[in-house]
N, C-alpha and C positions, 0 to 999 in steps of 0.2 A: 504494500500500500504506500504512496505515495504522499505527503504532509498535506500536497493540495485538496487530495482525497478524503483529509480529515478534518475538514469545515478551515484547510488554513487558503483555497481557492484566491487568487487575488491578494494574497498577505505579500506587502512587499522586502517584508523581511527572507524571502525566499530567493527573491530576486538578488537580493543583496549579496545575501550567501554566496549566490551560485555565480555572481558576478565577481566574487570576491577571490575564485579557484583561478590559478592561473593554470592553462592546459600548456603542457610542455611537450612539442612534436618531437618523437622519435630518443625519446628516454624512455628505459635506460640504455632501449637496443632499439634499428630501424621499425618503421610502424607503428609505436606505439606511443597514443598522444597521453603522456601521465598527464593526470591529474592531481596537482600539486597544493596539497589541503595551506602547506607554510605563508604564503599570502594572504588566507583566511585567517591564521594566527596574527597577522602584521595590522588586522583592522579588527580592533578593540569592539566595534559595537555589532559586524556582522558575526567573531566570534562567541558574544555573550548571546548574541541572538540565537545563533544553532543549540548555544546549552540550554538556554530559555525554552527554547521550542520542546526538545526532548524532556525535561522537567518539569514543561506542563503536562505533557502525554503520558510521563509515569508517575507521577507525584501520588497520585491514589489507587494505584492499581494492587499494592502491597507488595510490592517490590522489594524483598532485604537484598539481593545479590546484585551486583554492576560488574560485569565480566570484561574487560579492556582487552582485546585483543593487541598484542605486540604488536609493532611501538606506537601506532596511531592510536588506538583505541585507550591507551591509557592519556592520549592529550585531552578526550572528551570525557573517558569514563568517572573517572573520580570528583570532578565537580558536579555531575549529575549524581552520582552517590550521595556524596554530602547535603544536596539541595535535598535529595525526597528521605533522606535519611537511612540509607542503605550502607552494605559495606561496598568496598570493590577489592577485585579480586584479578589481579593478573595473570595471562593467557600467555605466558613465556615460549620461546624458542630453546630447542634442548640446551640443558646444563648453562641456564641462567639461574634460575633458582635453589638457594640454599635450601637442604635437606632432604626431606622426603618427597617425592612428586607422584603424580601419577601421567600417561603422556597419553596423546593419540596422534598417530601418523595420518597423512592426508598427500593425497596426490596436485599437484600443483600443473600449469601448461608446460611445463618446462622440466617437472622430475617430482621429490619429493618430497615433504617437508613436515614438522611435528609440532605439536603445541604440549606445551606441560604445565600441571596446576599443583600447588602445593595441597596434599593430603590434611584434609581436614577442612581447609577454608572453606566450602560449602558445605551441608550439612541437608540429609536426610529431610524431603520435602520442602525445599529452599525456594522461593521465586525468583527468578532470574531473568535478567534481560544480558545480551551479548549486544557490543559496543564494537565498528570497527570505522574508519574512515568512509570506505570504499567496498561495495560487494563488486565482482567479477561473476564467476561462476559459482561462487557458492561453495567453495573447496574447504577453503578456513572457515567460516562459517558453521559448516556441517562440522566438524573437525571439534570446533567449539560446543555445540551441541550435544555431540556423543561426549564429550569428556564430564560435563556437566551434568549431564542426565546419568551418567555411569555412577557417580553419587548420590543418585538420587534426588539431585532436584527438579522442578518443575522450570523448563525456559519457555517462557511465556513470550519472550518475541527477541529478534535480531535488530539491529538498530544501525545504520550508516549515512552518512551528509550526504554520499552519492553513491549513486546505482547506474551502472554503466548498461544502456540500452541493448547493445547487440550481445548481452551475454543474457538475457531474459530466460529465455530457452532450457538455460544448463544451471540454475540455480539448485541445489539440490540440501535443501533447510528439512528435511525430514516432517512436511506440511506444514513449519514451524512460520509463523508471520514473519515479514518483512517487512519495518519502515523505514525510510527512504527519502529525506529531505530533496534532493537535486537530481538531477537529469542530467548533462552533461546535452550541449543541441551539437551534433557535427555540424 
C-alpha cells in the first residue's frame, strides 16, 4: 500500500520526500539509477516529515518491536520507536553483532547474503513492524520476516520511503503488508 492510498492522497509532504531523493544513474554498477535516501537526511523538515508520516500510521496499532534493517533502516527505525514507544531492534549483516544471534540467509540479484538478530530481543508474540529504506524485490524483507516470526513474533507490516516500481512483480513478504511512502517516476 502506498501513503497516498492511506487518506495521505495530495499530502505534499510526499512530494517533498520524494523530491528530496536524489536518483544517482549507474551506481554502484552500469544501469542502475540508486536511489540515494542521504539528500533526504540533508533537508531537516522532508526528513522529520517521513518519520512523522510513519509515526502516525503506527503510533496505535501496538507496536512494541521497530526492526531496522542494516544500515538504512536503523537511520529511520529508532526514532519511530521512541515516538510510538516501542523498542528497536537491529537487522545486522553477519558477525556485527556481539554474542549470541540467530541468522537467516536470503538470496540477493547478484548472490547471497544474511541478516542476524540478537537472541532474545524479540520475545514470544511481539508486534512488529520491519523498517528498510528501499524495497526491491523483497529478498531482505522476506529474510527479515522469517527471522522475526522464527521467534515468534507477530510482523504486522514492512515499512520503506521507496518502493521501486519495476520490481512489483517479485516482492515476496510472505502476504505480509507493505507501506510505501515514494515511487520513484522514471
Amino acid at each position: 500500500m502506498f501513503a497516498v492510498e492511506n487518506g495521505l492522497l495530495g499530502d505534499p509532504r510526499l512530494q517533498a520526500i520524494s523530491d528530496a531523493i536524489r536518483v544517482v544513474p549507474h551506481f554502484p554498477k552500469q544501469g542502475i539509477m540508486f536511489q540515494d535516501i542521504t539528500t533526504l537526511l540533508l533537508d531537516p523538515k522532508a526528513f522529520k516529515d517521513t518519520v512523522d508520516i510513519f509515526v502516525d500510521r503506527y503510533r496505535d496499532m501496538g507496536i512494541s518491536v521497530v526492526a531496522g534493517v542494516e544500515a538504512r533502516g536503523f537511520i529511520f527505525g529508532p526514532s519511530i520507536a521512541l515516538a510510538i514507544g516501542a523498542k528497536f531492534v537491529p537487522l545486522r549483516k553477519p558477525k556485527k553483532l556481539p554474542g549470541e544471534v540467530i541468522s537467516e540467509s536470503y538470496e540477493l540479484e547478484y548472490g547471497n547474503d544474511c541478516l542476524e538478530m540478537h537472541t532474545g530481543a524479540v520475545k514470544l508474540d511481539e508486534r512488529a513492524i520491519i523498517i528498510d529504506d528501499l524495497v526491491a524485490t523483497g529478498g531482505t524483507l522476506s529474510a527479515a520476516i522469517r527471522l522475526l516470526e522464527r521467534v515468534g513474533a507477530e510482523v504486522v507490516e514492512c515499512a520503506c520511503v521507496i518502493g521501486l516500481p519495476e520490481f512489483k512483480g517479485h516482492r515476496r513478504l510472505k502476504g505480509k503488508p507493505l507501506y510505501i511512502l515514494v515511487e520513484p517516476t522514471q
